[in-house]
C-alpha positions in Angstrom: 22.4 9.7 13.6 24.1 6.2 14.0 25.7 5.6 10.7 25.6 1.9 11.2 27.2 1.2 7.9 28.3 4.5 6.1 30.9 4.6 9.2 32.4 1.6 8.7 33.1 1.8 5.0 36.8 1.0 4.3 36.2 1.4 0.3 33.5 1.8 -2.0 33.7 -2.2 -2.8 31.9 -2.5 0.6 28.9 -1.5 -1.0 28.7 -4.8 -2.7 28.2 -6.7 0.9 24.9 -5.4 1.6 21.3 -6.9 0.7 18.5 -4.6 -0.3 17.1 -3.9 3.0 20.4 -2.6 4.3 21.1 -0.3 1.1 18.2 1.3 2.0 19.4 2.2 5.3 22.8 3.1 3.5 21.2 5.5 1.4 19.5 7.2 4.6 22.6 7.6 6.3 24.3 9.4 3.5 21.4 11.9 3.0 21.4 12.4 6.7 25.3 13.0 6.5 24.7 15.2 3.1 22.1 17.3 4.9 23.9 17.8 8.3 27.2 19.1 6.5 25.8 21.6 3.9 23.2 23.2 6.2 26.4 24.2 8.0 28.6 24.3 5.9 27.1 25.0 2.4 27.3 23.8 -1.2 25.0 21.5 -3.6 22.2 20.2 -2.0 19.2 18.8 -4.0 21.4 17.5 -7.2 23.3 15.5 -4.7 20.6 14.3 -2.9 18.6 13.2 -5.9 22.2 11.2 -7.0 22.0 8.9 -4.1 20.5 5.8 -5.3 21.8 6.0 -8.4 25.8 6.1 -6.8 25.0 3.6 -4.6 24.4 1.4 -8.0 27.7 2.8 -9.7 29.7 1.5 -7.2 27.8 -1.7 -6.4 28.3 -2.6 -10.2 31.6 -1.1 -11.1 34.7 -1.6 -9.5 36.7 2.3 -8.8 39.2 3.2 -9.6 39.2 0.2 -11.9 36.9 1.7 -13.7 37.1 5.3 -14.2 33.4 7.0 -12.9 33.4 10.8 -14.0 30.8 13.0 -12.2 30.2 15.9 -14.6 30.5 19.1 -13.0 30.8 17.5 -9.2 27.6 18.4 -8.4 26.2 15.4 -7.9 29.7 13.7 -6.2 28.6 14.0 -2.8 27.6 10.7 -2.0 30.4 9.5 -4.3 32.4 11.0 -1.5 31.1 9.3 1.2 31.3 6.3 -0.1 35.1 6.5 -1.1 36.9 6.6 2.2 35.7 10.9 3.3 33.1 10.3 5.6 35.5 11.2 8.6 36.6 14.3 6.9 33.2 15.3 5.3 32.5 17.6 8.1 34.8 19.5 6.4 33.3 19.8 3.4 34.5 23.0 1.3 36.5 24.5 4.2 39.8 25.1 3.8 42.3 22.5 3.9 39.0 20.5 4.0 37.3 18.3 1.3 36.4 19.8 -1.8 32.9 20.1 -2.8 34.1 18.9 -6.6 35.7 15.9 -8.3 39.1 16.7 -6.8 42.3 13.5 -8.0 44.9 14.5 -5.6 42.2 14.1 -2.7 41.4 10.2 -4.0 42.1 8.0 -6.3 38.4 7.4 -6.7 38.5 10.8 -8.2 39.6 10.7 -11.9 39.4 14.4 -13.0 39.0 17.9 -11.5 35.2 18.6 -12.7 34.1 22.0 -11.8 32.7 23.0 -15.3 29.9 21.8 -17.3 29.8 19.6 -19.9 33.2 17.6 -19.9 32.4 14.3 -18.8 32.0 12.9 -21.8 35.2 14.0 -23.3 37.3 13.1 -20.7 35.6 9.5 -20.3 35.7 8.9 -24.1 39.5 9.6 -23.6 39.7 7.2 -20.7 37.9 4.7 -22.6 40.4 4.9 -25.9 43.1 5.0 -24.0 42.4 1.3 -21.6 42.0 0.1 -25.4 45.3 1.1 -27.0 47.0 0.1 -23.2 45.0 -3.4 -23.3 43.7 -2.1 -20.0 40.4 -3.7 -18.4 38.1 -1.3 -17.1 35.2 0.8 -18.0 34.8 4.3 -18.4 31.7 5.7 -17.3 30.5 9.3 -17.2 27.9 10.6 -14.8 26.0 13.5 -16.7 23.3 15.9 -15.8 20.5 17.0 -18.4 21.3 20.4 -17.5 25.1 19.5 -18.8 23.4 18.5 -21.8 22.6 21.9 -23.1 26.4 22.4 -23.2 28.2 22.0 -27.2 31.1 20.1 -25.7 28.6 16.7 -24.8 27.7 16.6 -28.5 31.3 17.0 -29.8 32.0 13.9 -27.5 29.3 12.0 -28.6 30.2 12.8 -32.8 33.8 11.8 -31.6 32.8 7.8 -30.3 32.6 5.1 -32.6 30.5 2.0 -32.1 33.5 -0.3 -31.7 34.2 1.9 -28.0 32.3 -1.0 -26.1 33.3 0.0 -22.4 32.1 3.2 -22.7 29.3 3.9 -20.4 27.2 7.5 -20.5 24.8 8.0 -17.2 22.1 10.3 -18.2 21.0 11.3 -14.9 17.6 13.6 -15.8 16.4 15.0 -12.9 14.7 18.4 -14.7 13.8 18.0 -18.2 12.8 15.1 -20.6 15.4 14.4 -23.4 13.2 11.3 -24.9 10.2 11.7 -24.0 8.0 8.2 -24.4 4.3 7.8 -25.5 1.8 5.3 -25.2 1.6 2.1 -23.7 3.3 0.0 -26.6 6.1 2.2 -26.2 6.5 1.5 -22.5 5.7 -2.0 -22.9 8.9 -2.1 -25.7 11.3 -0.3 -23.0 10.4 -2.8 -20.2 11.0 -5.3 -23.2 14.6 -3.2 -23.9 16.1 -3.3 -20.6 15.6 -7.1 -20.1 18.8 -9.2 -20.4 16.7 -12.1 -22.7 15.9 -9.9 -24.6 20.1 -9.0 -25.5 21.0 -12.3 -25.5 18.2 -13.2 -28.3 19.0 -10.4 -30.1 23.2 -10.9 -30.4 22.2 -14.5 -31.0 20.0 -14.1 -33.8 22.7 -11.4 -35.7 25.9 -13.6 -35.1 23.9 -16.2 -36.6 22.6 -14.2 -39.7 26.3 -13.0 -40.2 27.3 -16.7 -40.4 25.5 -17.5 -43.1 27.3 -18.3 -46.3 27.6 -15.1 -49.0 24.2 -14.0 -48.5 24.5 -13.9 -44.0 25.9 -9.8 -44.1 23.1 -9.1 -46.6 20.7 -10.2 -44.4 21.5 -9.0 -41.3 21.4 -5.6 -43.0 18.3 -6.0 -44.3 16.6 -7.2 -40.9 18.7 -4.5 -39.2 17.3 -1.9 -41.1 13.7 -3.1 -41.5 14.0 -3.0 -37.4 15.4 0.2 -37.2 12.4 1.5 -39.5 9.9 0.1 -37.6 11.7 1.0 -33.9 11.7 4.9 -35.2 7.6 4.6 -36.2 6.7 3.2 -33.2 9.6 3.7 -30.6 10.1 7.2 -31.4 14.2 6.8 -31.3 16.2 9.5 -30.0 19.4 11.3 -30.7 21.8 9.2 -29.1 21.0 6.0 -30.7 21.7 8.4 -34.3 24.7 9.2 -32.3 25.9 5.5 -32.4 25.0 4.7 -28.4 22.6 1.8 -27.5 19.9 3.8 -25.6 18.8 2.0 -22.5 15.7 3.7 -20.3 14.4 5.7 -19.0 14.7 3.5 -15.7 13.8 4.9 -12.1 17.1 6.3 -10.9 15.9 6.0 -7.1 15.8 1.7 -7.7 19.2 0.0 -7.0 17.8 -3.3 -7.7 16.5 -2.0 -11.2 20.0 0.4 -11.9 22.1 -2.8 -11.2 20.5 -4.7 -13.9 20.8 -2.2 -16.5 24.5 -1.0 -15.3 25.3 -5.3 -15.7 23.3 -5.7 -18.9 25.5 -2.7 -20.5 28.5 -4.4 -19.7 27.8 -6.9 -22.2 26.3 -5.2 -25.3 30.1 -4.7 -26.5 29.3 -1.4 -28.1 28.8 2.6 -26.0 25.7 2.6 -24.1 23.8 5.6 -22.7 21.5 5.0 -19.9 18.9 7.2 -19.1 17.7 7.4 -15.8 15.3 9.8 -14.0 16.0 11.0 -10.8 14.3 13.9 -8.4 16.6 16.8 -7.2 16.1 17.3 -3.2 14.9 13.4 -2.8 14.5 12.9 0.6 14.1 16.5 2.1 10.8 17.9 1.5 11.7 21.2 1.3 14.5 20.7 -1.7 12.0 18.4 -3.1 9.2 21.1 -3.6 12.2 24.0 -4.1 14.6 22.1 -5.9 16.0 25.7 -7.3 16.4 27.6 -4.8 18.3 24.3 -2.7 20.4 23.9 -5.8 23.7 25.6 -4.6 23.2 26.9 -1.1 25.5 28.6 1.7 23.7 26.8 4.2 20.3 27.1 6.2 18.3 25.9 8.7 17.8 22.0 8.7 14.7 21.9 10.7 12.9 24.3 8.5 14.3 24.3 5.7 15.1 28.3 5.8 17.4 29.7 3.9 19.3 32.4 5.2 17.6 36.1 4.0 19.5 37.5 0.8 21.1 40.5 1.2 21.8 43.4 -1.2 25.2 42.2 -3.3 27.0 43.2 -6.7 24.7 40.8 -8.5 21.5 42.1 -7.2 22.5 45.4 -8.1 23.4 44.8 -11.2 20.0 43.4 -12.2 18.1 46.3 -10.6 20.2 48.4 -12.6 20.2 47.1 -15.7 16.0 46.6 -15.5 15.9 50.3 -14.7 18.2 51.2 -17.8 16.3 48.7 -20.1 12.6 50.2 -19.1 13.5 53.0 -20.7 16.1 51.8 -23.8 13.9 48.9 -25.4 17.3 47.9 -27.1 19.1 46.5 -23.8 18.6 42.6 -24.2 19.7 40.3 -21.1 21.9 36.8 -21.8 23.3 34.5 -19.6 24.2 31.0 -19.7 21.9 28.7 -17.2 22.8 31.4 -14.3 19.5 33.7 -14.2 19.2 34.0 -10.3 23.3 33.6 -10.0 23.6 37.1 -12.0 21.0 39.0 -10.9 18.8 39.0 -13.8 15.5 37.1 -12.5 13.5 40.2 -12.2 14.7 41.0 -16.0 14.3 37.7 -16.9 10.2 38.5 -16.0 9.7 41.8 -16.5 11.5 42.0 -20.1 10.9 38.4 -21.1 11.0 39.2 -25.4 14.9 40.7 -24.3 16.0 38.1 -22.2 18.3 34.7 -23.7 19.2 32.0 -21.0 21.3 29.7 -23.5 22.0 27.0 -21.1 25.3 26.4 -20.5 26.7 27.1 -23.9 29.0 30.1 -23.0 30.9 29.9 -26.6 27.3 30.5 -28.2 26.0 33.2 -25.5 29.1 35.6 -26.7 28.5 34.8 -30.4 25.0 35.3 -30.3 25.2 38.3 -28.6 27.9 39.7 -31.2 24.9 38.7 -33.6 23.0 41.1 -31.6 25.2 43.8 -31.4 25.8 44.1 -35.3 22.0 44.2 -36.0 21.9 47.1 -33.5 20.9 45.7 -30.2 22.6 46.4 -26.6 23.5 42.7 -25.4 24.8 42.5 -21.9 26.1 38.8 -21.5 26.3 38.4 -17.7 28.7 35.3 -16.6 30.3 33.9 -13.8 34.3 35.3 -14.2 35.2 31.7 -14.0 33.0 30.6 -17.1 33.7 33.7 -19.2 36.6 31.4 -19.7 34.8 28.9 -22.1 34.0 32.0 -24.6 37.9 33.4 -24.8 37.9 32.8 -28.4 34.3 33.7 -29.7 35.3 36.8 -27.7 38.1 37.5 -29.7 36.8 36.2 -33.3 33.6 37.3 -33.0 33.6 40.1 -31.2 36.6 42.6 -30.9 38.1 41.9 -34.0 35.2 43.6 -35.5 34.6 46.3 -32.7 31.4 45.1 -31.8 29.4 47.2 -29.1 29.4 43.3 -26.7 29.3 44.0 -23.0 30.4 41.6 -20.5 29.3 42.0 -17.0 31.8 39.1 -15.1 30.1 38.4 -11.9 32.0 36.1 -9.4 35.2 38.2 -9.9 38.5 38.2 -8.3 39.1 35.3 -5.6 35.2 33.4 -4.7 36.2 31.6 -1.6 34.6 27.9 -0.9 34.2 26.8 -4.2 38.5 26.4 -4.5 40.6 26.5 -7.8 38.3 25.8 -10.6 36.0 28.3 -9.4 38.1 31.2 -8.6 37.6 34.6 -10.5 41.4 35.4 -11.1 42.4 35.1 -14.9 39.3 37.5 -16.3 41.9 40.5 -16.2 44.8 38.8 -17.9 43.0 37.2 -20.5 40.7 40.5 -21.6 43.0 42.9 -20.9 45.4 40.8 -24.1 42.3 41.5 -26.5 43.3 44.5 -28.7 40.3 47.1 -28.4 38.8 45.7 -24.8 38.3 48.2 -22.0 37.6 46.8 -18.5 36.1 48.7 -15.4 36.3 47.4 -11.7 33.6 49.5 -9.4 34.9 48.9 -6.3 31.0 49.9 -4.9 27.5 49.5 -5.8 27.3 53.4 -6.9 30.1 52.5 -9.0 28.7 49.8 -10.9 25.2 51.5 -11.4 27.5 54.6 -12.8 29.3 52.5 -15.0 26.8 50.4 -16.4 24.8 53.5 -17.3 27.4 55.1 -19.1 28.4 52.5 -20.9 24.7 51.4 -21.9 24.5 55.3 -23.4 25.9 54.9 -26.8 28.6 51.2 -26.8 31.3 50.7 -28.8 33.8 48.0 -28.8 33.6 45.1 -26.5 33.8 46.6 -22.7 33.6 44.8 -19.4 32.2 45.6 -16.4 33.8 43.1 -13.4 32.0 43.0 -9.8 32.7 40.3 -7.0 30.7 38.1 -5.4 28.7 39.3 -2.2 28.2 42.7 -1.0 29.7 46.1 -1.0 32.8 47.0 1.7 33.1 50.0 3.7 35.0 52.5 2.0 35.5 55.3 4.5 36.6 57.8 1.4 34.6 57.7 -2.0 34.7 59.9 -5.2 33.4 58.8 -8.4 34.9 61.2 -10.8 35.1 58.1 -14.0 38.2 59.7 -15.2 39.8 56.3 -14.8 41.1 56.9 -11.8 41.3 58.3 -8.6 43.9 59.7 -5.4 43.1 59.8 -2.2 45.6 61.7 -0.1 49.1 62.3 -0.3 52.7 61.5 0.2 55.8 60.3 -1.7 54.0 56.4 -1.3 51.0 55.5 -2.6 49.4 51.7 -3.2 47.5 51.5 -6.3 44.5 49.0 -6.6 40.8 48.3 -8.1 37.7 47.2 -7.1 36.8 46.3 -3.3 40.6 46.4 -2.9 40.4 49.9 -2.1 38.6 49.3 0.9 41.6 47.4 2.2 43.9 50.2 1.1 42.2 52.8 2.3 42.4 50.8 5.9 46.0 50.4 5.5 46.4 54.1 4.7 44.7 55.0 7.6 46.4 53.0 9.7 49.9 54.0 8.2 49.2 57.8 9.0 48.2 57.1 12.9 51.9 55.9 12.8 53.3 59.0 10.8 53.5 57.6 7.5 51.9 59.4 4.4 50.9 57.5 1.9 48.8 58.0 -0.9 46.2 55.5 -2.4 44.9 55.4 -6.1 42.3 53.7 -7.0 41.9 52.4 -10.9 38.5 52.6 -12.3 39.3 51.7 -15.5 41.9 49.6 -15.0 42.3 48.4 -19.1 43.8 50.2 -21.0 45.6 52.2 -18.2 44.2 56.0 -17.9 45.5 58.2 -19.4 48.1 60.1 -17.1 47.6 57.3 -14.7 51.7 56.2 -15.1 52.2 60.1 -15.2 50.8 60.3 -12.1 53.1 57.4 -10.7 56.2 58.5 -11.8 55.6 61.6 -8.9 55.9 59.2 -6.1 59.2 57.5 -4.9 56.7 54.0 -4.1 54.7 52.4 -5.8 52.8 49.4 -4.1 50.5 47.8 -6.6 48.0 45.1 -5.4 46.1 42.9 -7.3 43.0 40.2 -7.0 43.8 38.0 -9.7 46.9 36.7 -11.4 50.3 38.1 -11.7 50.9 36.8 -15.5 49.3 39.5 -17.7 47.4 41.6 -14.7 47.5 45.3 -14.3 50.4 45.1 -11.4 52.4 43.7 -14.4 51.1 45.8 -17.2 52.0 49.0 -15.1 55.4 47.8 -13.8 56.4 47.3 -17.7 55.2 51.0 -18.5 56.6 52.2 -15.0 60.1 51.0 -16.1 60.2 51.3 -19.7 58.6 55.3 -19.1 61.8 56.3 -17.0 60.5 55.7 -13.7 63.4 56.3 -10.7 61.3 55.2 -8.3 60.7 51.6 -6.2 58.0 49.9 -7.6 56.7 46.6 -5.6 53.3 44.4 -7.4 51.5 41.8 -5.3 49.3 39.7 -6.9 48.2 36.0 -7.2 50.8 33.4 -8.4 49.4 29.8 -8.6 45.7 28.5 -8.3 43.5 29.3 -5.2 42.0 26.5 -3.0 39.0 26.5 -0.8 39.0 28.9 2.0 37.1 32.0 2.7 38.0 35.1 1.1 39.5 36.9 3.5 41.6 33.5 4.6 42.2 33.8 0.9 43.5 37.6 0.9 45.6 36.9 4.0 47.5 34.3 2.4 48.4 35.9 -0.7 49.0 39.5 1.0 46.1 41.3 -0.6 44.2 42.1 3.1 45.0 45.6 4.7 47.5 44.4 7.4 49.6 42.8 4.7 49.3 45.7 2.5 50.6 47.8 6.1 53.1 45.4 7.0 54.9 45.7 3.5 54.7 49.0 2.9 56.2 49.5 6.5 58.6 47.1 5.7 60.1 48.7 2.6 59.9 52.3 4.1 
């Protein structure tokens, strides 16, 4: 495609230059650009297609990075990319050394926060907004936020937090799912048209600053009429949440008209109080088959463009989890399923249908999925919370108040673990260890197969206690040319005065190095950790025998196993070398085994040290 304007963009202000006809060319080009990079390349697809209009508006009416425009979560930042000076790169798009497919500030100004969670626009534009005030800064603060972000706590601790004297803050309700007011009738239409008309503001603000003018009885007044309308708004309007909240609701308005979004976007500008906008858009717009699949074109690793195939799924750690844990729950009417907005992501959409009284999707409220399932637990339930290792995160402390302190029988399957590849540092599955494995009475299991995990998650289904965690990676199953299961917390293969010591698909990479050690005359020895917290018993035993000890480790050095088992190594008398390698600082976008090379953890870094040292 000839991208007549979207290639010539110096800066999002350019936007402003174009009449209607040629926006709508604009907006073609970026969905063609949109479409042509993530069938290759991968990433969001229908949220960000459905957000095209409506950032086209954004940037026509505000001026970045003036004003401060949050996209919550980054998946609908796409075309807020394009139009901020990446269209060259975005070829690139979540490759390494490549353009992020989140809100990224040290890849553009235009980008005011790293937004890879849920649920956090609002805070951090509230904050923005307070802080232009006490700085005597112009600018608006405006955040972008999806109604599936609304199901998240944090978005209604935000909104408790603004007061009504916050004028230039702006909240974008961009409702592409579910209705959050939903209107009725034909009067109530008629008074929204009437609502989002600028006469109609400037009557209104008239008529109060002249009531309040009026000599000792103008404040009485103005409260009375202000209150009589607000009674009769509620009986006929139906008001909504937000305008108890203290925002001046405006909509809903057709996300997908820029001429329409402009005039609201302007009109807020001068109400002098927080305004929430609510605008309806369609995920996929523009692509028919995201339009009718909106789902399954939600977060994609690409596909065919002509089609619209996606790529067949294969057999991974999540899908065999949820056959597993439908298998163990067919026959235990106690196993319940949560998981927090992520039903296909963790495997559990079979569960999700076959066991529908057991199964909890709480949205994206993580905090609340690991509460509620310790309320569960203590009735005497079997809750398995399955979550993203990333977002397990969110629920650190509900995890520790809630749960362990009182030994609750919680497990936590942590999808997504270790390092996750194209999604980059907010995304990455590398604290999960360091952070459970602090919790007093938490055990955590790495399978490094399938077998493994269905072994696992059977035993620990039989009779829980305590909180336990079961943590898999994302995609399939390695080749493991050795593999014993004996689940007494770990396991040797071969022998030798070295051995490297690891968990989970790890051990396929040791096991290569091994191997490729002894065609060169080195013996070494490699144990695998099945339960890697608390350490086995006789597992440092067992180390103390060899004169080497390589540990390697997928996530993060500070409070990891490779840590944990140097301090025992050394405090328990060991004479012995002992050398951890683990992950140091936050992970950007690459593919995992890009990712593994850099930070030593593939098998010809894990046989180039170990030849090193030897």
């Amino acid at each position: 495609m000839d991208y007549r304007f979207l290639g010539t963009f110096e800066s999002p202000h350019d936007v402003k230059k174009l009449n209607n006809e040629e926006l709508t060319v604009l907006c073609a080009e970026m969905r063609d650009k949109i479409l042509d990079t993530v069938s290759e390349n991968g990433g969001h697809l229908a949220s960000n297609l459905g957000a095209v209009e409506l950032t086209v508006a954004l940037h026509r009416c505000f001026e970045s990075p003036r004003d401060t425009i949050v996209f919550d979560v980054g998946h609908q930042c796409y075309p807020h990319k394009l139009l901020t000076g990446r269209f060259d790169d975005f070829s690139t798009l979540r490759k390494e050394n490549g353009v992020s497919g989140f809100m990224k500030p040290d890849e553009s100004e235009h980008d005011a926060f790293i937004t890879g969670h849920s649920s956090t626009s609002v805070s951090s534009a509230f904050g923005t907004c307070i802080a232009n005030e006490l700085l005597k800064k112009d600018g608006y603060a405006v955040a972008v936020i999806g109604d599936g972000a609304m199901t998240g706590g944090m978005v209604y601790e935000a909104f408790n937090n603004v007061r009504k004297e916050d004028a230039n803050l702006i909240v974008v309700l961009n409702d592409n799912k579910m209705s959050i007011s939903k209107n009725r009738g034909a009067l109530s239409r008629h008074l929204s048209t009437i609502r989002t008309r600028k006469k109609y503001h400037k009557f209104k603000s008239g008529v109060e600053r002249f009531l309040k003018k009026i000599p000792l009885i103008g404040r009485f007044l103005y409260s009375a009429v202000f209150n009589l309308k607000l009674m009769f708004k509620n009986a006929l309007y139906n008001s909504n949440i937000f305008e108890s909240l203290g925002f001046y609701y405006m909509g809903p308005v057709d996300g997908h008209d820029i001429e329409k979004l402009c005039e609201i976007f302007e009109l807020s500008k001068e109400l002098d109080r927080p305004v929430l906008i609510h605008t309806k858009t369609v995920k996929g717009k523009g692509y028919k088959p995201a339009e009718e699949n909106a789902g399954d074109f939600h977060g994609v690793s690409g596909f065919d463009r002509e089609t619209g195939e996606l790529p067949k799924s294969k057999m991974n750690f999540s899908a065999c989890f949820g056959k597993k844990l439908c298998e163990l729950a067919k026959k235990d009417d106690k196993i319940c399923a949560i998981t927090a907005a992520m039903t296909s992501g963790t495997g559990l959409l079979e569960f999700s249908e076959r066991f529908e009284d057991r199964f909890f999707d709480v949205g994206i409220a993580e905090e609340h999925a690991v509460t509620f399932a310790a309320g569960l637990a203590r009735s005497g339930l079997k809750p398995v919370f399955a979550v993203y290792s990333t977002f397990l995160q969110r629920g650190y402390d509900q995890l520790i108040h809630d749960a362990a302190i009182a030994g609750l029988p919680l497990t936590l399957c942590v999808d997504r673990a270790g390092l996750v590849g194209d999604d980059g540092e907010t995304h990455q599955g590398i604290f999960d260890v360091s952070f459970l494995s602090s919790v007093p009475g938490v055990t955590v299991y790495s399978p490094s197969d399938f077998k493994e995990l269905e072994i696992m998650l059977e035993n620990r289904l039989k009779e829980p206690k305590g909180v336990a965690t079961i943590r898999y990676p994302r995609g399939g199953e390695p080749l493991i040319s050795e593999n014993k299961m004996q689940f007494d917390g770990f396991s040797t293969y071969s022998s030798g005065k070295t051995c490297i010591v690891t968990y989970g698909t790890l051990v396929s990479e040791a096991i290569s190095a091994k191997d490729k050690l002894r065609s060169e005359g080195i013996d070494v020895a490699v144990i695998k950790l099945e339960q890697i917290f608390p350490l086995p018993e006789g597992f440092i035993d067992t180390l103390k025998n060899f004169d080497n000890v390589f540990f390697f480790e997928e996530g993060i050095l500070n409070g990891g196993i490779a840590e944990k088992t140097g301090f025992r190594l050394i405090t328990g008398g060991f004479e012995g070398k002992y050398f951890a390698t683990a992950i140091t600082n936050f992970v950007k976008q690459a593919s995992v085994s890009s990712q593994r090379e850099k930070y030593g953890l593939d098998s010809d870094s894990m046989y180039q040290k170990v030849k090193e040292v030897l």
